[in-house]
C-alpha positions in Angstrom: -1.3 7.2 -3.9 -0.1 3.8 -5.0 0.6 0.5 -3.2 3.9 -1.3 -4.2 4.4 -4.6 -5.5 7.8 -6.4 -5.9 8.9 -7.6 -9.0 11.7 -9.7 -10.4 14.0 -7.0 -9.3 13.2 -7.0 -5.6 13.8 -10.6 -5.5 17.3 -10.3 -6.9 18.0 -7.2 -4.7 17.5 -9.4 -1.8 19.2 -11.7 -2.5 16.8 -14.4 -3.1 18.3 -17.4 -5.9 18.6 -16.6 -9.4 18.1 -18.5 -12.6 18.4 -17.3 -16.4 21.4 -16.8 -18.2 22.5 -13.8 -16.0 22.0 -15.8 -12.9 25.7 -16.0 -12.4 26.3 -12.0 -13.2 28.4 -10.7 -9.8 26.0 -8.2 -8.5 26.7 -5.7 -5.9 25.0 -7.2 -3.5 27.2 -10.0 -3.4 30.4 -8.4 -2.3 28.7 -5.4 -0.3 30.0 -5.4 3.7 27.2 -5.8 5.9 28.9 -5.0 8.8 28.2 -1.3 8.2 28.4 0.8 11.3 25.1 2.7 11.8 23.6 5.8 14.3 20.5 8.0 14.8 19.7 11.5 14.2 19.6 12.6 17.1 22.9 10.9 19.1 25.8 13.2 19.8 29.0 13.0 17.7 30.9 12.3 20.9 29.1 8.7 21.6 29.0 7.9 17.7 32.6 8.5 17.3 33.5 6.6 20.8 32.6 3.5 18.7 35.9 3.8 16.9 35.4 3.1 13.2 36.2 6.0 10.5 32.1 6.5 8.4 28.6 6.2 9.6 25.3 5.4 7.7 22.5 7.3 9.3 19.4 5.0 9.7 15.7 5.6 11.3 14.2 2.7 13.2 13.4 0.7 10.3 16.7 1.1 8.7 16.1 3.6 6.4 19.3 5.3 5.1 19.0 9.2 5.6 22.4 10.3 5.7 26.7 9.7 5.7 28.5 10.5 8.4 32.1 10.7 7.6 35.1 11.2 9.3 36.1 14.4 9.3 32.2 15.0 11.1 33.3 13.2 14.1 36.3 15.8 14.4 33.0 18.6 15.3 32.3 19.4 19.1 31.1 16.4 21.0 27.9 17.8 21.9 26.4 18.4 18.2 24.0 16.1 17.1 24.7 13.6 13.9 21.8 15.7 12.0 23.5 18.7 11.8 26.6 17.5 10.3 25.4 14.4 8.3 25.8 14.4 4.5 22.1 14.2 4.3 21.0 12.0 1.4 23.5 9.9 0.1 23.4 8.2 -3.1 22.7 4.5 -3.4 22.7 1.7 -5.6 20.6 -1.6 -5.2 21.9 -4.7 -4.8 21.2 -6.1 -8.1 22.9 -4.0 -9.9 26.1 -5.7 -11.9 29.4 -5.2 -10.4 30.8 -4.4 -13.8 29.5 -1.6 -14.2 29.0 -0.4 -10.9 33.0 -0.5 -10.0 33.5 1.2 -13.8 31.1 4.4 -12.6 33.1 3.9 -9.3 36.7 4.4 -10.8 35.7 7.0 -13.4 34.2 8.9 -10.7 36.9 8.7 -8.2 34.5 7.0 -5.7 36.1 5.0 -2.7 32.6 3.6 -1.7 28.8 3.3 -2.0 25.8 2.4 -0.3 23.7 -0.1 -0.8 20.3 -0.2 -0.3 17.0 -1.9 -0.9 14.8 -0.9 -3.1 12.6 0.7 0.1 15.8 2.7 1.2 16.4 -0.1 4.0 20.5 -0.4 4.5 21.8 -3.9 3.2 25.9 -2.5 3.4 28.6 -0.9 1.8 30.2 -1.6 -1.7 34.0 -0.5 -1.3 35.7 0.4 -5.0 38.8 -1.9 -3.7 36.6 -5.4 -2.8 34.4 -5.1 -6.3 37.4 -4.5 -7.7 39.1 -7.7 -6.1 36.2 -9.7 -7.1 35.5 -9.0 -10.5 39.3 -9.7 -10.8 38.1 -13.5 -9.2 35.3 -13.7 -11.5 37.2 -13.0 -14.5 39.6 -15.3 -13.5 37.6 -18.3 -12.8 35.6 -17.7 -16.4 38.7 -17.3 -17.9 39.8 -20.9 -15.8 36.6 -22.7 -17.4 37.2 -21.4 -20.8 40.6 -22.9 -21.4 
């Protein structure tokens, strides 16, 4: 048994201010959507998917992300609960992890989107291949901009 502390990284994955020559390094974090839709375990497909958007992060009461649940799960009979057709343990990045490189593992691997998570498995959002994409295009183009 051990007890936790934060480090450098932490502060970066939440979004605390940065200095040091990476401070200005687009991170995931920064272009994550926050306004992720969420549900529990134990709801019923039928009221999750009444809510009208297309995925799901499953959280507990403290936010911690246990599962996807994706579209073609809200397609299953009303009655069954989100645990039994989650996609239990999803991967995750944190949020300090460089955009760069995230949206490069993204596009070789075909991936649409990603969670995002604290470094205690608490949801921050949801990094989608096409908005990193969009702003690392930004970012490049403003370093390019103060170059010249």
């Amino acid at each position: 048994m051990f007890d936790y502390t934060a480090g450098e990284v932490d502060w970066f994955a939440g979004g605390l201010p940065r200095e040091g020559r990476t401070a200005n390094v687009v991170r995931a974090g920064d272009v994550a959507r926050q306004d992720v839709g969420t549900c529990r375990l134990t709801e019923r497909i039928g009221d999750v998917g009444r809510r009208g958007q297309q995925t799901y992060v499953v959280v507990n009461d403290q936010n911690i992300v246990l599962g996807r649940l994706r579209m073609e799960a809200l397609k299953a009979d009303p009655d069954t609960s989100v645990e039994s057709v989650m996609e239990a343990g999803p991967g995750t990045i944190r949020p300090d992890e460089p955009l760069e490189s995230i949206t490069k593992r993204m596009q070789a691997r075909d991936l649409r989107s990603v969670l995002v998570t604290y470094s205690d498995g608490r949801l921050l959002g949801v990094l989608e291949k096409r908005r990193a994409e969009e702003a690392l295009a930004t970012a490049q183009a403003a370093t390019d901009g103060a170059l010249s």
